[in-house]
C-alpha positions in Angstrom: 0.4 26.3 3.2 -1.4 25.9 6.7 0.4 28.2 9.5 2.4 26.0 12.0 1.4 26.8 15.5 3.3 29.1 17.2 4.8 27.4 20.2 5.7 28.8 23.7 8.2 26.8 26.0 7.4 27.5 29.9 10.8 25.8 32.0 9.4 24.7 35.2 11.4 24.6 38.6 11.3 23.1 42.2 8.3 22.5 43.4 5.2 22.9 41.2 1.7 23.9 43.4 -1.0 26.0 43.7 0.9 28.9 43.4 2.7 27.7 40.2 0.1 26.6 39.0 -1.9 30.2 38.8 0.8 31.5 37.1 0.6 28.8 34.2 -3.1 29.8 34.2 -2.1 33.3 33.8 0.3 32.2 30.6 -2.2 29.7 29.1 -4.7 32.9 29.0 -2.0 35.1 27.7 -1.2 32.3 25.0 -4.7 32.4 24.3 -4.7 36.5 23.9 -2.2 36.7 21.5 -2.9 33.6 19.6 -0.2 31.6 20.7 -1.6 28.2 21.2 0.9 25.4 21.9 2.7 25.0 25.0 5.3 22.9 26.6 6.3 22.6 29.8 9.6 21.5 30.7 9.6 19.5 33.9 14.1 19.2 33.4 14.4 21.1 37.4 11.2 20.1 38.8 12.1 18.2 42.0 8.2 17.3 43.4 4.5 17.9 42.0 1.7 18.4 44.1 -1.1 15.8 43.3 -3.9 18.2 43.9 -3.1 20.4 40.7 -3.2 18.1 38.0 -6.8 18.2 37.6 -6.3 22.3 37.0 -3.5 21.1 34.7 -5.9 18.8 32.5 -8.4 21.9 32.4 -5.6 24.3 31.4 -4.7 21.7 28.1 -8.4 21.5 27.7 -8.8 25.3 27.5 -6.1 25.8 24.7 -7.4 21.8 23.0 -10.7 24.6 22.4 -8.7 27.3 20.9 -6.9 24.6 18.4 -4.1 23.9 20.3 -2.7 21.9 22.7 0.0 21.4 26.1 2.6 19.1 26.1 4.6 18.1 29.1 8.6 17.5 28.5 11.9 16.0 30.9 9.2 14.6 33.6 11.2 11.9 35.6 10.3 8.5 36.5 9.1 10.4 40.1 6.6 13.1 38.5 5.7 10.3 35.8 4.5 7.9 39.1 2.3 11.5 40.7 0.8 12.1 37.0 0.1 8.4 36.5 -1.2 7.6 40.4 -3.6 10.6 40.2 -5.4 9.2 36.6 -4.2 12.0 34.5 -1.1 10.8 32.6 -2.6 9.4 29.9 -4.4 12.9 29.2 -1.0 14.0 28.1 1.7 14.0 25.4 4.8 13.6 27.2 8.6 13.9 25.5 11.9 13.2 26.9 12.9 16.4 26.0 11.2 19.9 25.0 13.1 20.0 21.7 11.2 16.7 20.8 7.8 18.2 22.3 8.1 21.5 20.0 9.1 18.6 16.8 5.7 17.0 17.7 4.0 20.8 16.9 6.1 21.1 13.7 8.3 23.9 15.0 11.8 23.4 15.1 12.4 25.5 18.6 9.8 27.1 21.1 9.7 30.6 21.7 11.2 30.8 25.4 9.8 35.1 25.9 6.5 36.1 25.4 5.6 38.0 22.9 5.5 41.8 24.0 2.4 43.0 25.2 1.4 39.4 26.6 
């Protein structure tokens, strides 16, 4: 029997820039370390997006697409669906209404919300 892949959940808040958007960097590559290779980020209490990081967000699901796995974007309203589609990059996504439905689509009934010690 094939190993599922183990899921981390990421819950997003406020305001997503540059500055969020290093620190999902720094968790994809930690994902990556410790050979934890889906992610999904829950966009539930995200009030506004800023257009000029999606590219890095396409390059982040690229980087864990290489290692076998994949990111998933979950909860994004109508508003943050508009940024992701205006920019081009929406369509580069799997996006699910809610997180629980996002870890489904990995085979995993529920993400892990912690990181693994020593990531």
């Amino acid at each position: 029997m094939e190993a599922k892949v183990k899921v981390y959940q990421m819950n997003l808040d406020g305001e997503i820039d540059a500055g969020k958007m290093a620190e999902i960097n720094r968790i994809v590559g930690q994902l990556i370390k410790g050979e934890m290779y889906g992610l999904i980020l829950n966009f539930e209490a995200v009030e506004h997006i800023n257009f000029a990081i999606l590219p890095s967000l396409v390059e982040e699901k690229k980087r864990l697409q290489s290692f076998g796995g994949d990111l998933r974007l979950a909860a994004l309203s109508d508003y943050l669906k508009n940024i992701f589609k205006t920019t081009g990059v929406l369509e580069e996504f799997q996006v699910f209404d809610t997180a629980l439905q996002a870890a489904k689509s990995f085979g995993v009934s529920k993400p892990a919300m912690n990181l693994p010690l020593g990531l």
